[in-house]
C-alpha positions in Angstrom: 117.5 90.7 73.3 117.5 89.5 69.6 116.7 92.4 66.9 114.6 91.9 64.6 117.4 91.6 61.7 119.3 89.1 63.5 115.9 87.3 64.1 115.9 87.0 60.7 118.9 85.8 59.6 119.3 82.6 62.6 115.9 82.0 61.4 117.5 79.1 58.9 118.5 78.0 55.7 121.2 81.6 55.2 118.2 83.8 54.8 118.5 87.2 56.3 117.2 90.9 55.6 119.8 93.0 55.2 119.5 96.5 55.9 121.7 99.4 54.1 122.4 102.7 53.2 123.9 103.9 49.8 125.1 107.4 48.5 126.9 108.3 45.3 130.0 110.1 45.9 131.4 112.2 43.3 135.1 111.5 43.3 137.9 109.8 45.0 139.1 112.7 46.9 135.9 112.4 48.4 136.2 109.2 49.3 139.6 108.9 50.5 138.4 111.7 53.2 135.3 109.4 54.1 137.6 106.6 54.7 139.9 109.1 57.4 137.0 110.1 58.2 137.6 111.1 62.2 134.2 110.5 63.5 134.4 106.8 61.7 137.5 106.4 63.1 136.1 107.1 66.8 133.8 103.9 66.5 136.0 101.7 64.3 136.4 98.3 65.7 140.1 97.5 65.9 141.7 95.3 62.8 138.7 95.6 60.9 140.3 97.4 57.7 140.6 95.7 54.6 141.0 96.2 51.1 138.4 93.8 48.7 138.7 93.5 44.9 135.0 92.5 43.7 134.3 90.4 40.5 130.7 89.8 40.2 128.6 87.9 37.5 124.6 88.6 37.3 123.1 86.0 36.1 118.9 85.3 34.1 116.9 83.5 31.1 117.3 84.9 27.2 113.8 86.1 28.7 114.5 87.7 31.8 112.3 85.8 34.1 114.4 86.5 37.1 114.6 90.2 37.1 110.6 90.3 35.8 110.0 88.5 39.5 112.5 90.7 40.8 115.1 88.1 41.7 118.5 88.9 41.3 121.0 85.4 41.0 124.6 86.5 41.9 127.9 84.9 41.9 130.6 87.3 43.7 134.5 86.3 43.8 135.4 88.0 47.1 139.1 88.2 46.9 139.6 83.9 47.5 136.0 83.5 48.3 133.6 82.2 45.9 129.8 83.5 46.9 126.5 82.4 45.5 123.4 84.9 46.3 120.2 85.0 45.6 118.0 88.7 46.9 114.7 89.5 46.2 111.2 91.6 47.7 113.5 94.7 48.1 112.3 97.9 48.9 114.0 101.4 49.2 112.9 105.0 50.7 115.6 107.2 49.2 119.2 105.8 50.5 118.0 102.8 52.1 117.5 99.8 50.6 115.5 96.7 52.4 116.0 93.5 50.9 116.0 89.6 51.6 119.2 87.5 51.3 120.5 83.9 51.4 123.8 83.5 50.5 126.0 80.6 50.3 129.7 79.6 50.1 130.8 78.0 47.2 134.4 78.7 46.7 134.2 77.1 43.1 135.7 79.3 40.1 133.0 77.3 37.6 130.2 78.7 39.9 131.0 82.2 37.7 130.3 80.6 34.3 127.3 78.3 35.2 126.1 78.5 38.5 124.1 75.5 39.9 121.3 76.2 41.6 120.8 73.0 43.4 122.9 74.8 46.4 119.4 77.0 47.2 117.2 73.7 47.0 116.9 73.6 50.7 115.3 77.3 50.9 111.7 78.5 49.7 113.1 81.2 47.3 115.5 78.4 46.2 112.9 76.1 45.0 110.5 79.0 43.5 113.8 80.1 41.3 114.7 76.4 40.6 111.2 76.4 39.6 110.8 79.5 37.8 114.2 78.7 35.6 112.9 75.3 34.7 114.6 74.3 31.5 115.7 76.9 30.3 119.3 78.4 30.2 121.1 80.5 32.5 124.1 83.2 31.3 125.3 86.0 32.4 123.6 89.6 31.8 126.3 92.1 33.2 129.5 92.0 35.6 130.7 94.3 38.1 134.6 95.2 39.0 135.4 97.0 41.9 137.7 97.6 44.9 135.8 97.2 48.1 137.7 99.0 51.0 135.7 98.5 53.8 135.6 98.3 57.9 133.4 97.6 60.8 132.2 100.3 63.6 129.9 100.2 66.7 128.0 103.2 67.7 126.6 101.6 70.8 123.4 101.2 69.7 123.9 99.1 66.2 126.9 97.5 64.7 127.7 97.9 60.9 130.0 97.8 58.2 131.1 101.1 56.0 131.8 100.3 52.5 133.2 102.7 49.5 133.5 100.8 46.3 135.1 101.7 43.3 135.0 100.1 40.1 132.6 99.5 37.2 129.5 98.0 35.9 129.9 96.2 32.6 127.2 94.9 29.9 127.2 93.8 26.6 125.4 97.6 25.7 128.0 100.2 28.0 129.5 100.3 31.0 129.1 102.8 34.1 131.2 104.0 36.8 130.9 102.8 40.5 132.0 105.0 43.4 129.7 104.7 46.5 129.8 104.4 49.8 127.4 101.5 51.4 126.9 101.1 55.2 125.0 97.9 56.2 123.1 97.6 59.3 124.5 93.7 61.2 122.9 94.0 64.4 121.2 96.5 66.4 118.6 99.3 65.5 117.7 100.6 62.3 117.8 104.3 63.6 121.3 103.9 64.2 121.9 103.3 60.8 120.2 105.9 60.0 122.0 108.4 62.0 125.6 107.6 60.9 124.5 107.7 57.4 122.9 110.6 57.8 126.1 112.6 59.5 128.2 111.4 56.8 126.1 112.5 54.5 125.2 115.8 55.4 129.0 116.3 56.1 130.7 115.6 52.6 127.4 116.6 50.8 126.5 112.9 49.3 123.2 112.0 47.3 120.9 109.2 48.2 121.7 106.2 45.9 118.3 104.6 44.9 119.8 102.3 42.2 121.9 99.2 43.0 124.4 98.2 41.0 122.3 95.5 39.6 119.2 98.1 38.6 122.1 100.1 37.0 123.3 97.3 35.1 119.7 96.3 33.7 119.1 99.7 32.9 122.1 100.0 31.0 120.3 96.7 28.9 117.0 98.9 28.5 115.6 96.7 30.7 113.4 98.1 33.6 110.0 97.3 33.2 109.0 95.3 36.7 112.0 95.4 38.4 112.1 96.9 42.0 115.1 99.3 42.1 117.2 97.9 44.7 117.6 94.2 44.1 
């Protein structure tokens, strides 16, 4: 039977919801137990462990006319990967954050400086930003930096992927700290999510993170004014 959040990602064109849970955590001692964690490990899936460093560039208008139709424009080097994303209509209850996605693969360095937007063209939220953007000029309004160590686990009932990032936000107006853990929902039922997150949380005493990275980042501008908090 096809959940509803795979339902929408083979729907076409990359799109998909994606479904996660974020909590601050308040040091790296805290973190490196989370990632020994011995109810994790009892629902890791085997040679799933990795270590990620991050580079991202946010990018809008001199105007903001992204981030005031709360779309965010993101190009992400993945260790050798090259990403392009766009999100937007997110929502969040606390800790959980509800979004839309389409990413694509561009694996093209120059994507970081000037991305080209032509690569959404084929989606709806693709042409609405090619739209929106029209003539004028894209650049980019923050960065983020962080290690990503992350792995996959399987509870029986959903299958996701446990994050803890640690690294930094970085605008022309300050800089903030990252270190969070993430756990994104890839297939099954939202509950399940829920429950893991939930366990974790309770156990090494985490708060609800209702910020992204990218919120953080805009705040850090002084810009916040119609922007839904976890695009």
């Amino acid at each position: 039977m096809t959940t509803y959040i795979e339902w929408i990602t083979l729907k076409g064109k990359g799109t998909k919801m994606e479904i996660e849970m974020k909590y601050g955590i308040g040091d790296k001692e805290t973190a490196a137990n989370i990632w020994d964690d011995e109810y994790l490990l009892s629902i890791e899936e085997s040679d799933t462990r990795e270590k990620v460093l991050m580079k991202a560039a946010y990018f809008d208008t001199e105007d903001f006319v992204l981030s005031k139709n709360d779309i965010a424009l993101r190009v992400r080097m993945e260790g050798t990967r090259t990403v392009a994303t766009l999100k937007w209509r997110g929502k969040n209850e606390g800790g959980l954050h509800i979004r839309e996605e389409i990413n694509v693969p561009v694996n093209d360095e120059s994507y970081f400086n000037v991305p080209d937007l032509q690569i959404f063209k084929e989606s709806e939220i693709g042409q609405e930003v090619i739209a929106l953007i029209g003539f004028k000029k894209l650049h980019s309004i923050m960065e983020t930096n962080f290690m990503r160590n992350r792995f996959r686990i399987d509870t029986g009932n959903g299958i996701m992927e446990v994050s803890l990032d640690d690294g930094e936000i970085i605008t022309t107006k300050g800089t903030a700290p990252i270190c969070e853990i993430e756990i994104e929902l890839f297939s099954g039922e939202q509950e399940a999510l829920e429950d893991v997150t939930k366990t974790i949380a309770e156990k090494y005493g985490l708060q609800p993170e209702t910020k992204s990275k990218y919120v953080r980042g805009l705040s850090l501008l002084g810009f916040n004014r119609g922007v839904k908090e976890n695009e």
